[in-house]
C-alpha positions in Angstrom: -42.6 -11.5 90.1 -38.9 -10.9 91.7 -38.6 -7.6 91.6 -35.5 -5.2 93.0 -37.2 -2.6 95.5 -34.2 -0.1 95.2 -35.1 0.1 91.3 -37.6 2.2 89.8 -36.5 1.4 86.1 -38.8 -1.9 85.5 -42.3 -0.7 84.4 -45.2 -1.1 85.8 -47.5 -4.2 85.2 -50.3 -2.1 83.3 -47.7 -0.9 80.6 -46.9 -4.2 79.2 -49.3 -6.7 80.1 -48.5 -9.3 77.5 -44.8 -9.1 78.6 -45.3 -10.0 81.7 -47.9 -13.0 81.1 -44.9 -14.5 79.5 -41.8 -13.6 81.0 -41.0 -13.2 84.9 -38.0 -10.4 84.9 -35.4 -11.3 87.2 -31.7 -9.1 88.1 -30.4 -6.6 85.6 -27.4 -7.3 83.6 -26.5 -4.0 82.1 -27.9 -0.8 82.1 -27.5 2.1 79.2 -28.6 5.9 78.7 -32.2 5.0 78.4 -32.3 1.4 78.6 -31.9 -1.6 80.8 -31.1 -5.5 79.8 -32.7 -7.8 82.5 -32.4 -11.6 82.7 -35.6 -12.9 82.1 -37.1 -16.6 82.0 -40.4 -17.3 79.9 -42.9 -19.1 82.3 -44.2 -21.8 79.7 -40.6 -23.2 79.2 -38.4 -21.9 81.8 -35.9 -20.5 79.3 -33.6 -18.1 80.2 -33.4 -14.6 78.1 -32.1 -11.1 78.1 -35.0 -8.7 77.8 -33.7 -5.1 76.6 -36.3 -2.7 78.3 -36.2 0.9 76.0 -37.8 3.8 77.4 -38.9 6.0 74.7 -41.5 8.2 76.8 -40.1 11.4 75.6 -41.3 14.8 75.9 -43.9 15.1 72.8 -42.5 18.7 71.8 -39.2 17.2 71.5 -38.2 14.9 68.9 -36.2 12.4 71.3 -39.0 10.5 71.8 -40.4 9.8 67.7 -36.3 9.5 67.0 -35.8 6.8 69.3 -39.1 5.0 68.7 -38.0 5.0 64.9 -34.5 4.1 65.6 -35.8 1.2 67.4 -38.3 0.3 65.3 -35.2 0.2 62.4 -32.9 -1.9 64.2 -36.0 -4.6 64.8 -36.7 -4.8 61.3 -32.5 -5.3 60.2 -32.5 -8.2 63.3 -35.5 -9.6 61.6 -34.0 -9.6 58.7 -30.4 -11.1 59.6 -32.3 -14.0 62.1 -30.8 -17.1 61.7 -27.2 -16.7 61.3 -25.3 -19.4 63.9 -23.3 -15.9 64.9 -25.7 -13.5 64.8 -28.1 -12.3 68.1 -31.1 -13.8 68.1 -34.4 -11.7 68.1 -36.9 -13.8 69.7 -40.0 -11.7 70.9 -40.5 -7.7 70.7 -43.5 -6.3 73.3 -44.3 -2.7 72.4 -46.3 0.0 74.4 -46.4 3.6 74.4 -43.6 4.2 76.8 -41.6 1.4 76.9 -40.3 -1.2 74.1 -39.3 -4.9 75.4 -36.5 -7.0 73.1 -36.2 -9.8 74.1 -32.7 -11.4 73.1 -31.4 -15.0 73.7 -29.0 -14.8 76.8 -25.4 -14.8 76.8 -23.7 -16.3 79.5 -20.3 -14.8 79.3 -21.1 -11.1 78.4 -19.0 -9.3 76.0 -16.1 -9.6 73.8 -14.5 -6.4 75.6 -15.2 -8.0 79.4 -13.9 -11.4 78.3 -10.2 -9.7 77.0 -9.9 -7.7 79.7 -9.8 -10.5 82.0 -7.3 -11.9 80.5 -5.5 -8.9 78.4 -4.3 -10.5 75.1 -5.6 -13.8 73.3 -3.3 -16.4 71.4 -3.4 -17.0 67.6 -5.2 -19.6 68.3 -8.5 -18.0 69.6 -7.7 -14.9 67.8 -8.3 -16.9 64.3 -11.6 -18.6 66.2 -13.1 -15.7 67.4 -12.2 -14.0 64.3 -13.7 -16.5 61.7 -16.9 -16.1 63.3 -16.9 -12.7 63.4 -16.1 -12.3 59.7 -19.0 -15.6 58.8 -21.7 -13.1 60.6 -20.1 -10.0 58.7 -20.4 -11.9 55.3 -24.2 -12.8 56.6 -25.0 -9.0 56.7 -22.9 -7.6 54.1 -24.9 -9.8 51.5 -28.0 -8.9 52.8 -26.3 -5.1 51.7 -26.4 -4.1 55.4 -23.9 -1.9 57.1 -23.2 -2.5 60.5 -21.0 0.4 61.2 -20.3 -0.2 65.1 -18.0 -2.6 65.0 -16.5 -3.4 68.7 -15.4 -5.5 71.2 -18.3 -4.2 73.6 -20.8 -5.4 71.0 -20.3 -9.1 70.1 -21.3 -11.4 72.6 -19.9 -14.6 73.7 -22.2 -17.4 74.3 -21.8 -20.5 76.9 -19.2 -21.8 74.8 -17.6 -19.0 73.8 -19.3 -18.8 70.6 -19.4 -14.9 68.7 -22.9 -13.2 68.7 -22.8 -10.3 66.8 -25.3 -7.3 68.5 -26.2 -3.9 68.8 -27.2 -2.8 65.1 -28.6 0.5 66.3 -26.2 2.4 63.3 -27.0 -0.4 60.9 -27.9 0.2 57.7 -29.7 -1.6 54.6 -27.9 0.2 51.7 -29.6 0.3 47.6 -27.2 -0.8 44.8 -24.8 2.0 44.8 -26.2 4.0 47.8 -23.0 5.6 50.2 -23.4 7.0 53.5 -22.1 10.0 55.3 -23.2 9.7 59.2 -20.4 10.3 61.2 -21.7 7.5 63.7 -20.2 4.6 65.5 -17.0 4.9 68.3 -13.8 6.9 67.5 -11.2 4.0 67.7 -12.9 1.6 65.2 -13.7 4.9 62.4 -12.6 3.9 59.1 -10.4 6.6 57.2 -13.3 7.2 54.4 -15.8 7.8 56.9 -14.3 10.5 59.1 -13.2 12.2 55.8 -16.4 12.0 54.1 -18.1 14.4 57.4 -14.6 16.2 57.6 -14.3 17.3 53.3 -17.1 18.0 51.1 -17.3 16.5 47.7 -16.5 13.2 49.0 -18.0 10.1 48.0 -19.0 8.9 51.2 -18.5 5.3 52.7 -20.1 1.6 52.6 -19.7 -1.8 53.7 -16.3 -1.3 53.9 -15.9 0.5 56.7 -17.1 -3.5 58.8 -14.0 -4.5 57.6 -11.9 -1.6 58.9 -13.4 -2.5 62.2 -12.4 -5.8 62.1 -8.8 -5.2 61.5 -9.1 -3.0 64.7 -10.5 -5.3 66.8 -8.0 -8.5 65.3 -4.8 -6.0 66.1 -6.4 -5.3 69.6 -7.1 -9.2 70.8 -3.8 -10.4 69.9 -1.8 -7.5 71.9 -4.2 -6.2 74.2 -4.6 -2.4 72.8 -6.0 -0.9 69.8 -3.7 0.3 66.8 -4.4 3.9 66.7 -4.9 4.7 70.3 -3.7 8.2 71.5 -4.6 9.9 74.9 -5.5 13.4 72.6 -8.5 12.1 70.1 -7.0 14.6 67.1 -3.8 12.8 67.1 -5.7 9.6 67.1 -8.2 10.7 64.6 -5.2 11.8 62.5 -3.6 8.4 62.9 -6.3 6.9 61.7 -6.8 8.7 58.2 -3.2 8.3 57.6 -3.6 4.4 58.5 -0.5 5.3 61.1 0.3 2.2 62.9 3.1 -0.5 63.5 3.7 -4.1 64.8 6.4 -3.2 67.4 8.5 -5.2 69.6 8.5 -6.7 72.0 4.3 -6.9 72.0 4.4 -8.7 68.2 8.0 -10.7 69.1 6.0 -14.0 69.1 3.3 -13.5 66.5 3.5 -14.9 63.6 3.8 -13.8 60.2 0.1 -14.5 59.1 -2.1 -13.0 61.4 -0.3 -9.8 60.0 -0.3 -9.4 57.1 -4.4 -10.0 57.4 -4.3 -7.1 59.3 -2.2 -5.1 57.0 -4.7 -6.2 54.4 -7.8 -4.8 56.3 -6.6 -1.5 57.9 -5.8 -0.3 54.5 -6.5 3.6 54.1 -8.0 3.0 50.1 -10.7 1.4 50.6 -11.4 0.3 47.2 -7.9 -1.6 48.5 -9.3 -2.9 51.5 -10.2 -7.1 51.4 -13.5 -7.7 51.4 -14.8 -10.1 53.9 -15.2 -13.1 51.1 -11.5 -11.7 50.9 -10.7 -12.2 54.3 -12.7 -15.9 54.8 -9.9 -17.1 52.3 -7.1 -15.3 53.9 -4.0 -18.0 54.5 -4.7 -17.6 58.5 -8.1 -19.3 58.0 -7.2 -21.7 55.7 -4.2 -23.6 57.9 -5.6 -26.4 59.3 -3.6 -26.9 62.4 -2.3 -23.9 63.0 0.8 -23.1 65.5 2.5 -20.0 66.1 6.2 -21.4 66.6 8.0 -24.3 65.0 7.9 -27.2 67.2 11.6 -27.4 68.9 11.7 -31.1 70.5 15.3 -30.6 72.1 14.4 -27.3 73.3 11.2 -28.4 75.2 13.0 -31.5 76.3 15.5 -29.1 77.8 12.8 -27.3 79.3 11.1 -29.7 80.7 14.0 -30.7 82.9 14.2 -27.2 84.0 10.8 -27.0 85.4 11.0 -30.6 86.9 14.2 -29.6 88.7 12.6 -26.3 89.6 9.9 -28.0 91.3 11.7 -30.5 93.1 14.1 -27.4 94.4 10.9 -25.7 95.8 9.8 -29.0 97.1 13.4 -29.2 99.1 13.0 -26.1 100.4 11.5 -27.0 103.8 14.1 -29.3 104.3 16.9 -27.2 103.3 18.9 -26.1 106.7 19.4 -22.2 106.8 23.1 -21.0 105.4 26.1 -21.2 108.1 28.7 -18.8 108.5 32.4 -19.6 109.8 31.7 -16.7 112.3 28.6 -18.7 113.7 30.4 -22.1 113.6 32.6 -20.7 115.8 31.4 -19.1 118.0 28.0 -21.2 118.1 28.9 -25.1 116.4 25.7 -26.6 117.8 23.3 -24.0 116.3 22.2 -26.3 113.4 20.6 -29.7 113.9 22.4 -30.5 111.2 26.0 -29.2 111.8 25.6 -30.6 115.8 25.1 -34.3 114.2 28.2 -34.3 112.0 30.2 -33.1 114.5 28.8 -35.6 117.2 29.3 -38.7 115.2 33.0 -37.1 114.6 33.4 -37.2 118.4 32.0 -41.0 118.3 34.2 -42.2 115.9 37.4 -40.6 117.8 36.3 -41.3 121.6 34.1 -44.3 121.1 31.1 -42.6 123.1 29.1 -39.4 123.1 30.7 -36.2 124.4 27.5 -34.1 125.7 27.2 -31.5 127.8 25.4 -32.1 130.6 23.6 -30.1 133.4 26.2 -29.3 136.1 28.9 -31.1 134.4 32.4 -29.7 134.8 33.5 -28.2 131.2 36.9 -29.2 131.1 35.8 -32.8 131.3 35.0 -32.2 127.6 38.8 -31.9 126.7 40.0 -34.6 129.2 38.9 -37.9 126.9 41.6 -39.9 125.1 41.2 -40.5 121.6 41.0 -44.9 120.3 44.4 -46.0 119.8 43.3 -47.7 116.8 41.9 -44.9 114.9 45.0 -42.8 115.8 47.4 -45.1 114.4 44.6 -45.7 111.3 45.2 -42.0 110.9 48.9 -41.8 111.2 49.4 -44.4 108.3 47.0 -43.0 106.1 49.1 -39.9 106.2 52.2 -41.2 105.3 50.7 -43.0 102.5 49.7 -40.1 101.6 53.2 -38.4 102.0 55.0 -41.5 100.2 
């Protein structure tokens, strides 16, 4: 077994013995508050998975311990019961012992939603809508099985080898009764829907639902396609504040080039009411899922010709640019005519065609040999008819 010797956080063989006789653990991936995800590969069949190790050995006179146990125990039974959804994280062993709980998860090449946009800041509408359609088919998966998700993120969908969505993380999930609201002031500040901060701010509220996923998505569909989140503030209250006044705008120059469709979906989603709000059926039929071939400008054929040429003669410029001879001054010619290689070829075939042979300046030749050479007879009188041509 390949084990890190710096790193005290993988148990020990006697707390998990069934784990072990089936999966070799190899380098960690991540690490949280009390967890760790390592890549794992099951002996039998040499597949590769995430193992979640959860250390829940908490002091018995404190209640961290039974809470997180139960917490985990929840979120094994909502993965259970969501398995088999094409954009959903799938469960596929659980080992449990007294101190530690092992998850095993298939594996996920290219980590998380979040890691994957920060690399390369803002997506197109393109991947936007791709990304988003699967996010919203795993969200209709769990919404009518009447679960809650409630953390909605970038940091908690996963993005398989081909970029594919796997929705994760359903610690806060929960399965609600015909009817039943919620009032847990859970999940992270800049995906809270309006209804839930105000149902732990006010009393006599009618708490929150399912509709709260949908708020989240709106967030996260505004923060792909520009690179930042609607109701971001540096001071939380102001953003808080934002948020339950659904304060936010499509400003230039970051929404210049988007398209007409992608918001008004948003507009749709981060709606304060949510009795407003679309629900994710809602947002499946939206007219930004529905257009087939989808392009965020009009196609301008002149325009791109024009461009074209532009970049072809920008290329061949840059190409040229080795062979380009360095700027000359009249203050250098003068003083200096045979700098250039150029500039000291023109003027020697010059000399040529006037003195019928090279004019050079030799070692230990006498310079005023240079000015004693008589000019062809034929190119003088050449020149002196040409000019009274001209005059004529």
């Amino acid at each position: 077994m390949a084990r890190d010797e710096t790193d005290d956080t993988l148990p020990s063989q006697d707390v998990a013995k069934e784990f072990y006789a089936k999966y070799e653990p190899k380098e960690i991936l991540g690490r949280g508050v009390s967890s760790t995800v390592r890549r794992c590969v099951e002996k039998e069949t040499g597949r590769e998975y995430a193992c979640k190790i959860m250390d829940i050995n908490g002091d018995p006179s404190e209640i961290e311990g039974p809470a997180m146990r139960e917490a985990t125990l929840r979120e094994i039974a909502i993965l259970r019961r969501v398995a088999g959804h094409p954009y959903i994280i799938e469960l596929h062993d659980v080992f449990e012992s007294e101190t530690f709980i092992f998850l095993v998860f298939e594996l996920c090449r290219n980590g998380e939603l979040f890691d994957y946009l920060t690399s390369v800041v803002t997506l197109s509408e393109k991947k936007t809508k791709y990304i988003m359609k699967q996010l919203f088919e795993a969200l209709q998966h769990v919404h009518r099985l009447n679960i809650a998700h409630r953390d909605l993120k970038p940091e908690n969908i996963l993005l398989d080898d081909s970029l594919n969505v796997k929705l994760t993380d359903f610690g806060f999930a929960r399965i609600l009764n015909p009817g039943e609201k919620l009032y847990e002031l859970v999940g992270t500040p800049g995906y809270l829907a309006p209804e839930l901060l105000k149902s732990n701010m006010f009393e006599g509220l009618d708490g929150y639902g399912k509709e709260v996923d949908i708020w989240a998505c709106g967030v996260i569909m505004f923060t792909l396609l520009i690179g930042c989140p609607p109701f971001w503030h540096r001071k939380q209250m102001v953003m808080l504040r934002n948020i339950m006044e659904g304060r936010y705008s499509f400003t230039s120059p970051e929404w210049d080039d988007i398209t007409d469709a992608p918001k008004d979906l948003i507009s749709k989603l981060l709606v304060v009411d949510p009795k407003r709000r679309l629900t994710v059926d809602e947002a499946l039929k939206h007219e930004f899922f529905q257009v087939l071939h989808y392009q965020g400008r009009v196609f301008n054929a002149r325009r791109m010709f024009r461009f074209g040429i532009l970049c072809v003669q920008s290329m061949v410029r840059i190409r040229r640019l080795k062979f380009t001879p360095e700027p000359l001054s009249i203050l250098v010619a003068r003083r200096d005519p045979y700098r250039m290689k150029a500039v000291r070829k023109v003027i020697d075939a010059c000399a040529f065609r006037v003195y019928a042979h090279w004019v050079k300046k030799g070692e230990g030749q006498n310079r005023a040999a240079l000015f004693e050479h008589h000019p062809k007879i034929e190119l003088k009188h050449l020149y002196l008819s040409n000019l009274n041509q001209n005059r004529s």
